[in-house]
C-alpha positions in Angstrom: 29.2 35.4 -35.5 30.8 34.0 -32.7 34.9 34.3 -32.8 35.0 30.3 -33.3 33.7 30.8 -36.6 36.6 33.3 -38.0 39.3 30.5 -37.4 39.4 27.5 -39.5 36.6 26.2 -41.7 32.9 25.5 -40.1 32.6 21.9 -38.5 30.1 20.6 -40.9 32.5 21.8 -43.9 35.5 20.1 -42.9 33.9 16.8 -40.7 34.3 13.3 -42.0 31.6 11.8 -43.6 32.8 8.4 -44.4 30.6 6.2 -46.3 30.3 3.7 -44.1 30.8 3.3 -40.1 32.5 0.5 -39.7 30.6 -1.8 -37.5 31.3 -2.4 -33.4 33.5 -6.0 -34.4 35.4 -3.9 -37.0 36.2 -0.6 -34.8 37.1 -2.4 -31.9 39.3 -4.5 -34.0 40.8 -1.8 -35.3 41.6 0.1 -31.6 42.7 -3.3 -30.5 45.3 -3.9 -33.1 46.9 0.0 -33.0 47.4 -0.5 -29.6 49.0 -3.8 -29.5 51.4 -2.0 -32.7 52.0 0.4 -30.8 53.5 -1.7 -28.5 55.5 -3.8 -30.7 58.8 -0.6 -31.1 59.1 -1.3 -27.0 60.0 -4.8 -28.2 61.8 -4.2 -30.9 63.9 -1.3 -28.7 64.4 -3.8 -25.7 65.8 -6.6 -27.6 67.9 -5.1 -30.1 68.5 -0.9 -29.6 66.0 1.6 -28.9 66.7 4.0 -32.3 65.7 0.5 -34.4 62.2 1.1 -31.7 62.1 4.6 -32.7 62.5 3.3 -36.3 59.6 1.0 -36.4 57.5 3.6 -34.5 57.5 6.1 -36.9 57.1 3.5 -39.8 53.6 1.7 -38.0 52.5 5.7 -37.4 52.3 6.3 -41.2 50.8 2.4 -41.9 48.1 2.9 -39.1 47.5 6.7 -40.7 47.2 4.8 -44.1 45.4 1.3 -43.1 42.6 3.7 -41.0 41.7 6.3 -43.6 38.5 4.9 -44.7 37.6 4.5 -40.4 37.5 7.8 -39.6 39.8 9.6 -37.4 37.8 8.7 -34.4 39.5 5.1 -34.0 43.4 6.9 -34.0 42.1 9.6 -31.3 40.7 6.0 -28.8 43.9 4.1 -30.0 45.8 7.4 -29.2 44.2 8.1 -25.3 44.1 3.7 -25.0 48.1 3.4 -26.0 48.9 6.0 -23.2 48.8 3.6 -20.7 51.5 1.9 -21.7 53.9 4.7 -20.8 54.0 4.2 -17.4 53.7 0.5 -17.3 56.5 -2.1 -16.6 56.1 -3.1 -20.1 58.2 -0.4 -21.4 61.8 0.7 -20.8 63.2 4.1 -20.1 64.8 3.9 -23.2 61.5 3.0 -25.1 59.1 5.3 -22.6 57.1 7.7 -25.2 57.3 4.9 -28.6 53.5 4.0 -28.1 52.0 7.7 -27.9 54.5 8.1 -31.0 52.8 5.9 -33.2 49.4 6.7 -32.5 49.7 10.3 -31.6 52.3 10.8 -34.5 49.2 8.4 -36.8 46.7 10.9 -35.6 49.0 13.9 -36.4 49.5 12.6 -40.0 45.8 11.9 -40.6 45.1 15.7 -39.2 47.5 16.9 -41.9 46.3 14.9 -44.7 42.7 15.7 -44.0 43.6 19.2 -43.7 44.8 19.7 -46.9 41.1 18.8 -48.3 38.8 20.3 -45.9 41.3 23.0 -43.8 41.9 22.5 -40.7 39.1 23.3 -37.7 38.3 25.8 -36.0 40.2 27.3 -33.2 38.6 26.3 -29.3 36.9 29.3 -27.4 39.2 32.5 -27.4 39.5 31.5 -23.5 41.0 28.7 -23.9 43.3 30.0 -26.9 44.9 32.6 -24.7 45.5 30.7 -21.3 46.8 27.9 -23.1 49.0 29.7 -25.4 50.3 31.7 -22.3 51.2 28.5 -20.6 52.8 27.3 -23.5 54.7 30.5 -24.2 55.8 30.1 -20.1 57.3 27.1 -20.8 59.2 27.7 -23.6 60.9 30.1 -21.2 61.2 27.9 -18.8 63.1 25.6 -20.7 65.2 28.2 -22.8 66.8 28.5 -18.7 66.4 25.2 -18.3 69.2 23.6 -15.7 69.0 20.9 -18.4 67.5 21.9 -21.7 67.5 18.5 -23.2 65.3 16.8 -21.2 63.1 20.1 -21.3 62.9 20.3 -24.8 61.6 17.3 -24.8 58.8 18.1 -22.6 58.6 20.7 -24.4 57.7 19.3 -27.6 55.3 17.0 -26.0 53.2 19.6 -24.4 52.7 21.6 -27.7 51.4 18.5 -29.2 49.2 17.6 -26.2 47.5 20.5 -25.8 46.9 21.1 -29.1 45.5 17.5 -29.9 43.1 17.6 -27.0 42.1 21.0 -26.7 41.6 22.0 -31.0 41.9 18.5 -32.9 40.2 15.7 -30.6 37.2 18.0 -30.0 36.7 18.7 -33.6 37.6 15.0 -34.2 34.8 13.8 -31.5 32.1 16.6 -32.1 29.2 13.8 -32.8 27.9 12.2 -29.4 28.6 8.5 -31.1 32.2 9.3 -31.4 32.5 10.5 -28.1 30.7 7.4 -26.3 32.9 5.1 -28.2 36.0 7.2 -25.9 33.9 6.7 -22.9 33.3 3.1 -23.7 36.7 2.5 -24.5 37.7 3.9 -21.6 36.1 1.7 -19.0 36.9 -1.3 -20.8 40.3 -0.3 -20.3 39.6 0.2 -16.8 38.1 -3.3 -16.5 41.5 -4.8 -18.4 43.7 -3.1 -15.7 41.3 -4.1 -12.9 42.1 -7.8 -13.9 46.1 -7.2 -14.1 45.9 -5.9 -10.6 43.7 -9.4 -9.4 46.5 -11.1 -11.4 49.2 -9.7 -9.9 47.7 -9.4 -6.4 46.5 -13.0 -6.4 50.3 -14.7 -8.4 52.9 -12.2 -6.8 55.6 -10.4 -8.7 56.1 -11.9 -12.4 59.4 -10.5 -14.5 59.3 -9.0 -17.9 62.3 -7.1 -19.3 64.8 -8.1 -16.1 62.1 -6.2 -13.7 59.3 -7.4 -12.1 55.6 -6.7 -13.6 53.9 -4.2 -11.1 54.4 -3.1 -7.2 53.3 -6.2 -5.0 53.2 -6.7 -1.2 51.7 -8.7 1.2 50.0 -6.7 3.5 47.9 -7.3 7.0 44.2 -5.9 7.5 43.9 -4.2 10.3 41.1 -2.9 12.1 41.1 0.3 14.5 45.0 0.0 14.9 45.1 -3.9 15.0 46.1 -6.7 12.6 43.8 -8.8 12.2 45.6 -11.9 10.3 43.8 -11.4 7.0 46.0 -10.7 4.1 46.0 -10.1 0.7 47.9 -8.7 -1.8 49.0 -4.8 -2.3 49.4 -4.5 -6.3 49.5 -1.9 -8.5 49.0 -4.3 -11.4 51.3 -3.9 -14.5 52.3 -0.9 -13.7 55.5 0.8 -11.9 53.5 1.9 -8.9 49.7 2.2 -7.3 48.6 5.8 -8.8 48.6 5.5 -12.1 46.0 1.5 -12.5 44.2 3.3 -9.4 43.5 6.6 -11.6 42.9 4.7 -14.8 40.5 2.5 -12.9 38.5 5.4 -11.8 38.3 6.8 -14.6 37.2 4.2 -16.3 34.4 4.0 -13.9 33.3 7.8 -14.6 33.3 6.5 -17.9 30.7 4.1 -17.4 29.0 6.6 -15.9 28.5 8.7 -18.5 28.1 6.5 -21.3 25.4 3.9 -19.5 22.4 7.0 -19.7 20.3 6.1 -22.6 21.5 3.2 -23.4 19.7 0.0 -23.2 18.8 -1.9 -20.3 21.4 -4.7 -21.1 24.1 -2.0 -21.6 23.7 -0.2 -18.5 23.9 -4.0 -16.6 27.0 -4.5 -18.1 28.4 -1.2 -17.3 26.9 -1.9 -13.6 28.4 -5.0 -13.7 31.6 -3.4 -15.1 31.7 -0.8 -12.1 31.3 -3.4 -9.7 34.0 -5.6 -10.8 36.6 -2.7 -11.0 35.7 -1.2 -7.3 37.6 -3.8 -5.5 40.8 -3.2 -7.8 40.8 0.3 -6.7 41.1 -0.9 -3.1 44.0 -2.9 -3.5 45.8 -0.5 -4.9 45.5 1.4 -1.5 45.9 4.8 -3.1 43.7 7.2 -1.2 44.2 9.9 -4.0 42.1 7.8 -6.6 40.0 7.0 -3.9 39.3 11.0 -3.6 39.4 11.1 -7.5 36.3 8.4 -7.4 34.7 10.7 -5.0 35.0 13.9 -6.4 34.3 12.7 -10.1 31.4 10.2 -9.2 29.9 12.9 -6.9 30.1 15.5 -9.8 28.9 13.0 -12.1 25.8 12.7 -10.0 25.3 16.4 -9.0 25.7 17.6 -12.8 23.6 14.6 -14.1 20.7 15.1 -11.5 19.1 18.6 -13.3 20.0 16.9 -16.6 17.3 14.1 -15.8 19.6 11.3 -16.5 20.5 8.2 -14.5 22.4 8.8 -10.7 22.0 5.8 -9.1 25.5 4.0 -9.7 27.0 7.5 -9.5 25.6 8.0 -6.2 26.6 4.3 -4.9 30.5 5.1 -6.2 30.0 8.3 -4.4 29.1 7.4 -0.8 30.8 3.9 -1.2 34.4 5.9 -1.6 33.6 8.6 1.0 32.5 5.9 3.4 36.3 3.8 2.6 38.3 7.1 2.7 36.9 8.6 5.6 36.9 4.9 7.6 40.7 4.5 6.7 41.1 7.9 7.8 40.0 7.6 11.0 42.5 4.9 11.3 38.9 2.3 11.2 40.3 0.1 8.9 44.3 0.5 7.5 46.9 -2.2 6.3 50.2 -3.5 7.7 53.5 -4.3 5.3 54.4 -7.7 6.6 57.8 -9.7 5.5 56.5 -12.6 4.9 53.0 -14.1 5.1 51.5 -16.1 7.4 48.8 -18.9 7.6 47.4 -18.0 11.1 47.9 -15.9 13.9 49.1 -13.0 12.7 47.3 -10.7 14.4 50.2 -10.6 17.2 53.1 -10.2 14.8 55.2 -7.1 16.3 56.9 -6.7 13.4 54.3 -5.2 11.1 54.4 -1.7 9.5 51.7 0.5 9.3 51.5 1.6 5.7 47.6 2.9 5.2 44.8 4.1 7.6 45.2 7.3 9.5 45.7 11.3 8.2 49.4 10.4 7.5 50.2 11.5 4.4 53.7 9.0 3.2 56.6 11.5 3.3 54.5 13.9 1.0 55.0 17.0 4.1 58.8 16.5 3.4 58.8 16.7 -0.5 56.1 19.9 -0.1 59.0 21.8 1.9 61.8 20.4 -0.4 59.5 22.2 -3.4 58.7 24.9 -1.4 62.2 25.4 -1.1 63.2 25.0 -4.5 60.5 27.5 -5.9 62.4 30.1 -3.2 65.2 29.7 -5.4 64.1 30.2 -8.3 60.7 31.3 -8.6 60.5 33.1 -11.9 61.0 30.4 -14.8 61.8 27.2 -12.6 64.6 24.5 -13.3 62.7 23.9 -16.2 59.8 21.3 -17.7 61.0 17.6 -16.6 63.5 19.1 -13.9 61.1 18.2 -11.2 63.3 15.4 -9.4 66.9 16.8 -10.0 65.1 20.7 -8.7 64.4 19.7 -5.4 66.5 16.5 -4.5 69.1 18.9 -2.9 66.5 20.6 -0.5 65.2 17.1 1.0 65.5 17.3 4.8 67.7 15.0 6.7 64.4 15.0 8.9 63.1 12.9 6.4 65.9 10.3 6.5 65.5 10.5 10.6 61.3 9.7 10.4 62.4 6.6 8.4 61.0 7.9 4.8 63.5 7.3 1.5 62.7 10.4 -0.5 65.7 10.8 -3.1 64.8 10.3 -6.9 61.2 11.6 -5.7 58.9 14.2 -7.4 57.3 16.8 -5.7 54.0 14.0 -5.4 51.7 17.4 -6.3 51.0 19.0 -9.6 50.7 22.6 -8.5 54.2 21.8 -6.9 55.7 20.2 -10.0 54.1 22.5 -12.2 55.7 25.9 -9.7 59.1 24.8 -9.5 59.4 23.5 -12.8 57.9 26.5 -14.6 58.1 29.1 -11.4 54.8 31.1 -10.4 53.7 32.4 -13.2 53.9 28.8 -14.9 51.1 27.4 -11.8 49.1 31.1 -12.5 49.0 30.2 -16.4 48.2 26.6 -15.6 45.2 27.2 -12.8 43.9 29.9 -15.5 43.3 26.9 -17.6 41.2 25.3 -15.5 39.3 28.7 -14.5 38.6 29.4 -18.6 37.4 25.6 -18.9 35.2 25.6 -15.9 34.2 29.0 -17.5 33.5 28.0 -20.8 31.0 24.9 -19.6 29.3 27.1 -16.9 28.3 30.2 -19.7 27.4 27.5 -22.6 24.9 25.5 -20.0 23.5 29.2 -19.1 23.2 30.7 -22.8 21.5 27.1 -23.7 19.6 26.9 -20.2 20.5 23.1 -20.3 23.2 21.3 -19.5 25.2 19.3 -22.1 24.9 15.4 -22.6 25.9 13.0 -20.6 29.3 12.5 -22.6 30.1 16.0 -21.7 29.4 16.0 -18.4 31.3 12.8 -17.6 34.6 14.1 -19.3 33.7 17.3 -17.1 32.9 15.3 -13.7 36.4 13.0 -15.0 38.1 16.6 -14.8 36.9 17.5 -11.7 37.6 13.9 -10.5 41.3 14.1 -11.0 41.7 17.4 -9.2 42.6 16.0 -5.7 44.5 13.7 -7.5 46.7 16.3 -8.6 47.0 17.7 -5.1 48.9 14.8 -3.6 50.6 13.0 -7.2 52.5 14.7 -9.9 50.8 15.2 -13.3 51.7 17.7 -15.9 49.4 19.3 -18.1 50.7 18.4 -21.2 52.3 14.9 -20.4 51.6 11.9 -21.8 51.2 9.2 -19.2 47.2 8.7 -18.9 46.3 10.8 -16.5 47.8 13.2 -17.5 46.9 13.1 -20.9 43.3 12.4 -20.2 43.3 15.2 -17.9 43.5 17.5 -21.0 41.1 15.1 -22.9 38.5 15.2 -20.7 38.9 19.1 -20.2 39.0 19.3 -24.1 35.4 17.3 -24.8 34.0 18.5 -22.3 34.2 22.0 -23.7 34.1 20.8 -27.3 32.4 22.2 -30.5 29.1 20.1 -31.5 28.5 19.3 -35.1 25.5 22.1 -35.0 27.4 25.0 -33.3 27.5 26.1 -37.7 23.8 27.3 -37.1 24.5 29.2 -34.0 27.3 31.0 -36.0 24.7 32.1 -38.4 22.7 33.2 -35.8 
């Protein structure tokens, strides 16, 4: 008996067997409308004050737990992954931040209880996976007990625990059918197709204001070729959301998505996921965010080289592949890049001199400077960190003036890398714990594809290949393992499923 088995109750004793699935126009419905509720406490918080948002968030958590219980959990954990894209969005306040992920993940916590209480809850994930994590977690409770400003850790600390225990023990268990996981995966692109249209919206009608600031980054910028402006412009948008990283990530992900959920489908399926990748490939571009670019490269290019043995379908995986590691190395070699310009131009524009240089080339945007300011930082304290959350106020005072003097605003930065962010919040034993993750994951999928001699289905493999996708991302941008801003949150997701119990794993206990 495998040591799954001796935690919890078997899957097929404690997984939902409603009596009905509720039909594609129902479900979708029904992911739409948590969403948008959860939503609707930003509103309420904005206009009036944030503990009335906080109020009506924790009211709609128990009426979508109730109002869903004959749907399944499955339609709380999409609503759950869908609403955290609103965290880092212009559509919410700093005062009304985490109020979506509280109703659906407090919804999804509820349900989880209430279910438990008939069938127990499920089984804990591989012993691997129980360890690492729980070593991380134990780290940064530490790490926040020293804390230069426990508050805000606490906080963090709070929403890591729930994080990692919702997509590494209850989503999987939740999502152990192959339907349930290519409703995620569907769910997923769509979204990336909704924030590919914001970011034609807002690149094609400039900066729109909502709650006093202005929806998304926007900037006219100058194509240039080989060094030279060229007079074409168009517009540099990040789409509703506070900056480029987080609509270019989503986007990408959404397109791994596809990727995995388009193999066995029909034929008119897989067009409209072709169709679906297409439209959401120019979006990535003007968000001019090489890191998604590499995240589109690594993912798509894992996609294809873990769905080649498994016979399925490579083609589009292949075209995202070579199409991004074409654009990234052409804009690295300084082929093709973008000028800032103040203000646009009808015709030529090629010979303005007053253009700046903002993509193309190995530069890497002030990113050297904030690695030494963390570098720094972790010097000083490189046991427990400043403490989960700390990033910005850890290394603000170890910014070089060299950084001022090469023209680069730095101050109310993060660290812009997640083994960074993760040392000098935590200190080194909190990165150790946090690559160990990663190692057990990786582990975990690499022994259960060699004791089956097959790899898994093409859901898992996607949520893997979405894993391996963000990996540069979190090089050169700031996630935390644990957070609850997409990426981050579907970083642990992704690593979750793609490591997840199946609905037959009972008969291999018995074995």
């Amino acid at each position: 008996m495998s040591s799954g088995a001796r935690h919890g109750r078997p899957p097929e004793s404690r997984a939902e067997k409603p009596a009905t699935r509720p039909g594609p126009a129902l479900f979708a419905g029904a992911v739409i409308a948590i969403v948008v509720a959860s939503w609707l406490p930003v509103l309420v918080g904005v206009t009036t004050r944030a503990a009335l948002g906080w109020l009506l968030a924790a009211a709609l958590a128990v009426l979508a737990a109730w109002l869903t219980r004959r749907l399944g959990s499955t339609v709380l954990v999409i609503g759950f992954v869908v609403s955290s894209a609103w965290v880092p969005s212009v559509l919410v306040t700093d005062s009304t931040h985490y109020m979506p992920v509280a109703v659906t993940g407090g919804a999804l916590a509820l349900r989880v209880a209430l279910d438990a209480r008939q069938r127990g809850l499920p089984r804990l994930p591989p012993m691997a996976i129980v360890i690492t994590a729980g070593l991380y977690l134990a780290w940064a409770t530490i790490a926040t007990a020293t804390s230069i400003d426990r508050r805000v850790s606490a906080v963090y600390l709070v929403g890591m625990f729930a994080v990692l225990a919702l997509a590494f023990w209850i989503i999987p268990a939740a999502l152990s059918r192959r339907p349930d996981r290519d409703l995620l995966l569907v769910a997923t692109g769509v979204l990336g197709v909704v924030v590919a249209v914001s970011v034609y919206f807002v690149s094609l009608t400039g900066k729109l204001t909502v709650f006093g600031r202005p929806i998304g980054f926007y900037q006219v910028v100058d194509l240039s070729l080989r060094g030279k402006a060229t007079g074409i412009h168009f517009g540099y948008s990040s789409g509703f959301f506070q900056a480029p990283l987080e609509p270019s990530v989503l986007m990408v992900l959404g397109i791994v998505a596809l990727l995995g959920w388009s193999p066995g489908r029909s034929a008119r399926d897989a067009r409209l996921a072709w169709i679906a990748i297409v439209f959401t490939i120019p979006a990535i571009l003007l968000t001019l965010d090489r890191s998604a670019w590499l995240a589109a490269v690594v993912g798509a290019g894992a996609f294809a080289a873990l769905a080649y043995p498994a016979r399925l379908r490579v083609a589009a995986g292949v075209l995202v592949f070579a199409f991004f590691t074409a654009f990234f190395l052409l804009v690295f070699a300084n082929y093709i890049g973008a000028n800032t310009i103040p203000v646009a131009c009808t015709a030529n524009c090629g010979a303005a001199t007053d253009e700046t240089p903002i993509r193309g080339g190995t530069g890497l945007s002030g990113r050297d400077y904030l690695w030494r300011a963390s570098a720094d930082a972790i010097k000083h304290r490189p046991l427990v960190g400043y403490g989960p959350g700390n990033n910005v106020q850890a290394i603000d005072p170890y910014l070089s003036p060299d950084a001022k003097k090469a023209g680069y605003s730095l101050a109310g930065l993060t660290s812009h890398s997640t083994w960074f962010r993760t040392a000098v919040e935590m200190g080194i034993p909190g990165l150790l714990f946090l690559i160990a993750i990663g190692v057990a994951v990786a582990w975990v999928f690499v022994r259960r594809a060699l004791s089956a001699r097959a790899l898994p289905d093409a859901t898992r493999i996607a949520f893997a290949a979405a894993a391996c996708g963000l990996l540069p991302a979190m090089t050169f941008e700031t996630f935390l393992l644990g957070g609850v801003t997409f990426s981050s949150l579907f970083l642990a997701v992704a690593a979750g499923l793609a490591i997840g119990p199946e609905i037959g794993d009972l008969a291999l206990d018995r074995a």
